[in-house]
C-alpha positions in Angstrom: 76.5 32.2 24.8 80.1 32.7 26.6 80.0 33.7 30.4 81.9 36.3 31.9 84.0 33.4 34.0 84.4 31.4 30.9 86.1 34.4 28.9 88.4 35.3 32.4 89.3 31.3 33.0 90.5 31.2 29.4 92.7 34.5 29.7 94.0 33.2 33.2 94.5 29.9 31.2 96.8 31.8 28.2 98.8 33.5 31.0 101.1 31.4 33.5 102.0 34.3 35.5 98.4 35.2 36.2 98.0 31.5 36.7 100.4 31.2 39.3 99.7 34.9 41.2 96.1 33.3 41.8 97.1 30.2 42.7 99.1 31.6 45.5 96.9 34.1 46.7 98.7 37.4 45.4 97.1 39.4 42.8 94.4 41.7 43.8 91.5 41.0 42.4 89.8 44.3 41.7 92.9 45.6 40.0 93.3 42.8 37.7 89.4 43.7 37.0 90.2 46.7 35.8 93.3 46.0 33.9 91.7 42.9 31.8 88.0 44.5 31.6 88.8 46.0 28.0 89.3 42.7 27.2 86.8 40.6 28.4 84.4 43.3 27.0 85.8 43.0 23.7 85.1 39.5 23.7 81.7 39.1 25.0 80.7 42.5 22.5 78.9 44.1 25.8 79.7 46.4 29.3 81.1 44.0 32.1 80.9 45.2 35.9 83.9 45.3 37.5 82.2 43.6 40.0 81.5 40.7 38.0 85.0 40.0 36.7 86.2 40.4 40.5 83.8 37.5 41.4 84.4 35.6 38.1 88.4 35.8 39.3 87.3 34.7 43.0 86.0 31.6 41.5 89.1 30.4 39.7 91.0 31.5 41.9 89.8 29.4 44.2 90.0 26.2 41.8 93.1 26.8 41.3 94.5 27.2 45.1 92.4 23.9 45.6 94.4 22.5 42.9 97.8 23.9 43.7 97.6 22.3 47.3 96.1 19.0 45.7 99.3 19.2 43.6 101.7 19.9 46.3 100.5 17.3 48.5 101.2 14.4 46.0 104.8 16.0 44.8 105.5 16.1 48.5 105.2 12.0 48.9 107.6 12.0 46.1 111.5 11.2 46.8 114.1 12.3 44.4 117.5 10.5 43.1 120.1 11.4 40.6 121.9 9.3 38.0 124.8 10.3 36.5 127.3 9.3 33.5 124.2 9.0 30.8 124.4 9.5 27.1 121.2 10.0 25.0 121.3 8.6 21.4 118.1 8.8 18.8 117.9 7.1 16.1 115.4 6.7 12.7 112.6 4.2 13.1 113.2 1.5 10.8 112.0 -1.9 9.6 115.2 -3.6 11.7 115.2 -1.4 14.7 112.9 -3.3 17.1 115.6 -6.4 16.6 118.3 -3.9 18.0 116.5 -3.3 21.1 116.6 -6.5 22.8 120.4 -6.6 22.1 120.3 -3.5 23.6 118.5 -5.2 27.1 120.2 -8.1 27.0 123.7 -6.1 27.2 122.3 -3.6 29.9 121.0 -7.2 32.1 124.6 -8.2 32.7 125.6 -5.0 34.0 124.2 -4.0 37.4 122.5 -1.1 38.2 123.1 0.1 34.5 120.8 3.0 33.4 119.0 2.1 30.1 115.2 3.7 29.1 113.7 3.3 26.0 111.3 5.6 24.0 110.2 4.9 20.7 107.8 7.6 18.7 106.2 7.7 15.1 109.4 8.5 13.9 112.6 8.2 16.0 113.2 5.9 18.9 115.5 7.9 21.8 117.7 5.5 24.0 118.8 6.8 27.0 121.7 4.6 28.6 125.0 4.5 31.3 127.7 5.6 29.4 129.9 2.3 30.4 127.2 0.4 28.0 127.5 3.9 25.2 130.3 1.9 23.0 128.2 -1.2 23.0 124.7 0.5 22.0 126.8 1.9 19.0 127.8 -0.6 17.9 124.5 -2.9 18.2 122.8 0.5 16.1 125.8 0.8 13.4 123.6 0.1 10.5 121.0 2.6 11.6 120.4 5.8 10.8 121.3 8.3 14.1 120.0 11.5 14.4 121.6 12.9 17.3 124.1 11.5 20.0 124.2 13.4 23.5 126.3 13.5 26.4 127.5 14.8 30.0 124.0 14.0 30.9 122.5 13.3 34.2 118.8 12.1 35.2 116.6 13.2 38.2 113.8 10.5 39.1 111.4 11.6 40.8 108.7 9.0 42.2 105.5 9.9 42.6 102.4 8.7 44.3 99.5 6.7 42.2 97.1 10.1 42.6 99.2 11.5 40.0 97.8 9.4 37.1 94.2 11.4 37.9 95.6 14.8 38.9 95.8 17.2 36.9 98.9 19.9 36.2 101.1 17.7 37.9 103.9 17.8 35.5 103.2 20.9 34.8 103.8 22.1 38.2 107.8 21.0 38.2 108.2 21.9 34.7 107.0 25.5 35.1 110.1 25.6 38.0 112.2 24.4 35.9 111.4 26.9 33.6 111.0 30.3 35.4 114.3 29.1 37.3 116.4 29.2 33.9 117.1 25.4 34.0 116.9 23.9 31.1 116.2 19.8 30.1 117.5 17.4 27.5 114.1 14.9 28.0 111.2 14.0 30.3 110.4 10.2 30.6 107.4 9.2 32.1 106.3 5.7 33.4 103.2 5.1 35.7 104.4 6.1 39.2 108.0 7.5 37.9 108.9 11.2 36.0 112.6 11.3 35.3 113.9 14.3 33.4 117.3 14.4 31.9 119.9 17.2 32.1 123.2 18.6 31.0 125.5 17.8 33.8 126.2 21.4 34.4 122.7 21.8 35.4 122.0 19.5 37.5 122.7 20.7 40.7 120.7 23.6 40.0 117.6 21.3 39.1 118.5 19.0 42.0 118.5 21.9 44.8 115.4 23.5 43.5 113.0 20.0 43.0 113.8 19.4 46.2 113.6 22.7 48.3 109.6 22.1 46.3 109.3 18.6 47.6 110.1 19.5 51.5 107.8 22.9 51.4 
């Protein structure tokens, strides 16, 4: 049978603002109680005490400011760098595609310092690249099939400790930042210690100012 904290974990789950206010230690407990009772006695099909939902909410909130400094702590080792002058092409997946890739290395090698990621899904493969290289990736992928060509980007890579792999919400955590600040992304790459997220030039200093006012607090 559901519990009482399973039914208020999942609504505080379904609701990043709730999320958050707990997290940091801001909502009062007894009058969320009352505001999401209806609900939670809805679901279980009984009569919930107030007291019960307040001390269901004590719990996760408590996992979750646990979390939240966990979080913090590993995005604080992090240090941040921008690259600019980045065009994003993505092309169909095809039969000849892989071929094209180590041209595509094999040009980006004799320039130094150039940008170039890879990322190759089910269906499209996504090349991310300086724009001094941008002529020469064309015309290696002429004969394929491109879906969409973007530029004026810029990257933020943000390196992160080896904790991250086995922490939970991480990404989530700049993401969200990103997103209730009105900052908008093109991509997010991932490797094993390294998140870099691509932008629109005109928001990068935006995104730049606010990742790392979160890094040094």
């Amino acid at each position: 049978m559901i519990s009482t904290t399973e039914v208020v974990h999942d609504l505080i789950q379904n609701s990043p603002l709730l999320e958050d206010g707990l997290a940091r230690g801001i909502i009062s407990y007894s009058a969320l109680a009352r505001d999401i009772r209806p609900h939670i006695e809805k679901k279980l099909m009984k009569s919930i005490t107030r007291g019960a939902i307040v001390m269901a909410l004590k719990r996760s909130s408590i996992l979750l400011q646990k979390r939240s400094r966990t979080i913090q702590h590993i995005v604080k080792l992090n240090r941040l760098s921008v690259r600019s002058g980045l065009v994003e092409f993505t092309y169909n997946n095809s039969d000849t595609i892989v071929e094209k890739y180590k041209e595509v290395f094999a040009v980006a090698e004799k320039r130094k310092d150039v940008f170039c990621t890879l990322s190759q899904g089910v269906r499209e493969t996504m090349i991310v690249i300086g724009e001094e290289i941008a002529v020469e990736v064309e015309r290696i992928f002429k004969n394929e099939r491109l879906i969409a060509k973007i530029e004026n980007l810029s990257s933020i890579i943000i390196l992160l400790s080896k904790e991250t792999v086995n922490t939970p919400g991480v990404y989530y955590s700049i993401l969200k930042l990103l997103a209730w600040n009105g900052i908008s992304f093109v991509d997010v790459i991932s490797t094993y210690s390294e998140l870099t997220i691509i932008f629109s030039n005109n928001e990068i200093d935006k995104a730049f100012s606010l990742l790392n006012h979160y890094k040094d607090n």
